[in-house]
C-alpha positions as CSV (number, residue, x, y, z in Angstrom):
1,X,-9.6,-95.6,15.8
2,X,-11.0,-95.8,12.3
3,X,-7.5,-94.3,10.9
4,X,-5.6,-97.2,12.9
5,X,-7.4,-99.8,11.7
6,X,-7.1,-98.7,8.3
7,X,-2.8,-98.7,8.8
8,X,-3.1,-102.5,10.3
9,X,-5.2,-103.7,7.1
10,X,-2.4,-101.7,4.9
11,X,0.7,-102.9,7.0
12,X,-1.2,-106.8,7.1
13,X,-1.5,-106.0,3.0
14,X,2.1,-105.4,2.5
15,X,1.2,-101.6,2.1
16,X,3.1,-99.0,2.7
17,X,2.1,-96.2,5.2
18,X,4.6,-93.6,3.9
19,X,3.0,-90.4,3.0
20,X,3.4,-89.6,-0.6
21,X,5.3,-86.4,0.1
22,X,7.7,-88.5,2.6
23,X,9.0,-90.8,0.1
24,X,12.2,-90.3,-1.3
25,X,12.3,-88.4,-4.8
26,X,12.9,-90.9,-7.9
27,X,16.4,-92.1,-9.2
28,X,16.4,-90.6,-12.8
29,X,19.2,-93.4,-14.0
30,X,16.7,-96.2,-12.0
31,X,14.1,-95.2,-14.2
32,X,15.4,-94.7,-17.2
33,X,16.6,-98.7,-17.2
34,X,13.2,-99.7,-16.5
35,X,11.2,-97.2,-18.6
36,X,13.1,-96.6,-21.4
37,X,16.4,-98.8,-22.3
38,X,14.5,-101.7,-23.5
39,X,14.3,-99.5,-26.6
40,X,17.0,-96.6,-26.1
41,X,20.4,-96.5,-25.1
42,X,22.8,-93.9,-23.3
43,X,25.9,-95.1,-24.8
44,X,27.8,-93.3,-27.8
45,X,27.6,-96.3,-30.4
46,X,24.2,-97.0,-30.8
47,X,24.0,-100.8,-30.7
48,X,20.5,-101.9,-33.0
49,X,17.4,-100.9,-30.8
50,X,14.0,-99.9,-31.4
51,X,14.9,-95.8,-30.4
52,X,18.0,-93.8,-31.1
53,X,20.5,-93.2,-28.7
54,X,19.6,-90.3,-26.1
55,X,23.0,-89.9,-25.2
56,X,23.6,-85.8,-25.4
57,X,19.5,-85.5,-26.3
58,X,19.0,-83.0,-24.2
59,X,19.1,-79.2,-26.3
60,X,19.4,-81.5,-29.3
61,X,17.5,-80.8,-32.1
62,X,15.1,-83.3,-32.9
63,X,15.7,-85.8,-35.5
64,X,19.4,-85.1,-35.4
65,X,21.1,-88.0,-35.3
66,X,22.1,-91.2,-37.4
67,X,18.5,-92.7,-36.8
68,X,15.4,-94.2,-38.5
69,X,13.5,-91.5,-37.5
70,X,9.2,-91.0,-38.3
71,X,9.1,-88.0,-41.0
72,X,6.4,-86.4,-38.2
73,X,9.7,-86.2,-36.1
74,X,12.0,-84.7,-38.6
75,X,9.4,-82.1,-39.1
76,X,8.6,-81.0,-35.7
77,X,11.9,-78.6,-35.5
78,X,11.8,-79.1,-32.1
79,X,14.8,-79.1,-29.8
80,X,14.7,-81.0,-26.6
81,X,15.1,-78.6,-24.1
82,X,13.4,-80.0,-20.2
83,X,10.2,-78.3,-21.5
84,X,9.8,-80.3,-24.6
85,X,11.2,-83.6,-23.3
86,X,8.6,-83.1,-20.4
87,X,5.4,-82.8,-23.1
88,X,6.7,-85.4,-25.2
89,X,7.1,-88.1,-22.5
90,X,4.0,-87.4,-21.3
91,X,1.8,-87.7,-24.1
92,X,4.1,-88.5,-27.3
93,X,1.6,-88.7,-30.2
94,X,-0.4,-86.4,-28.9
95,X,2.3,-83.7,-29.1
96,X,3.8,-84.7,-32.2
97,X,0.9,-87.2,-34.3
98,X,2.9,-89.8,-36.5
99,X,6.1,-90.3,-33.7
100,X,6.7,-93.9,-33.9
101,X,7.1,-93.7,-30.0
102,X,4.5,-95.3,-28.0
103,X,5.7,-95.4,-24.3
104,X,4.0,-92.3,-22.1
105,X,4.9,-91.3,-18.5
106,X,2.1,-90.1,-16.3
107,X,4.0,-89.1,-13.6
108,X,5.6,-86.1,-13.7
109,X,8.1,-87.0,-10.7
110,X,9.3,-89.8,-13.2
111,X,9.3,-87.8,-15.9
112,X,11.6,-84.9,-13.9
113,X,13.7,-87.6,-12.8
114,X,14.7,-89.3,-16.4
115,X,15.0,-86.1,-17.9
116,X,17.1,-84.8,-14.7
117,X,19.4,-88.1,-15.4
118,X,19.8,-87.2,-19.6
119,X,20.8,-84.3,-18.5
120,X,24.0,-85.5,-17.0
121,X,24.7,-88.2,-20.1
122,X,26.8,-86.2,-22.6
């Protein structure tokens, strides 16, 4: 009874009663447009934004392209493999202190999803 009432108060709420695990996995390009193209682009001219492009970023060598890039970034000699985008999105000064980039993503679904979709950009 108690669990009912609880799904009428959520429904009445505009809540949904999905189960986490029955809700369909994230679109990576959805994301991506809402999380990170205010600053970055996926397109091979890189029009003037706030990130460089991350068109073909994935196994690319850090601080690699024709970019402003933070000397903390140049100096990392990381290469964005799924492992290292995955760290870096989730806590981006904390893995590299000094990166100009300021946007996290706590959920590792989203992040999975974004770095599944810049995969596929090349």
């Amino acid at each position: 009874m108690k669990s009912r009432m609880i799904a009428a108060l959520a429904i009445a709420a505009g809540l949904s009663c999905t189960p986490v695990w029955a809700q369909p996995a994230p679109n990576g390009e959805t994301l991506f447009k809402q999380r990170c193209q205010s600053c970055h682009s996926v397109t091979a001219a890189q029009p003037a934004t706030l990130g460089p492009s991350l068109r073909g970023v994935v196994d690319r060598k850090a601080a690699s392209t024709a970019f402003r890039y933070s000397e903390a970034l140049k100096k990392s000699g990381l290469t964005w493999n799924r492992a290292n985008l995955d760290r870096y999105l989730a806590a981006p000064s904390k893995m590299i202190p000094g990166t100009r980039m300021a946007v996290s993503l706590t959920d590792p679904q989203q992040r999975a999803a974004i770095i599944g979709f810049l995969e596929g950009v090349r």
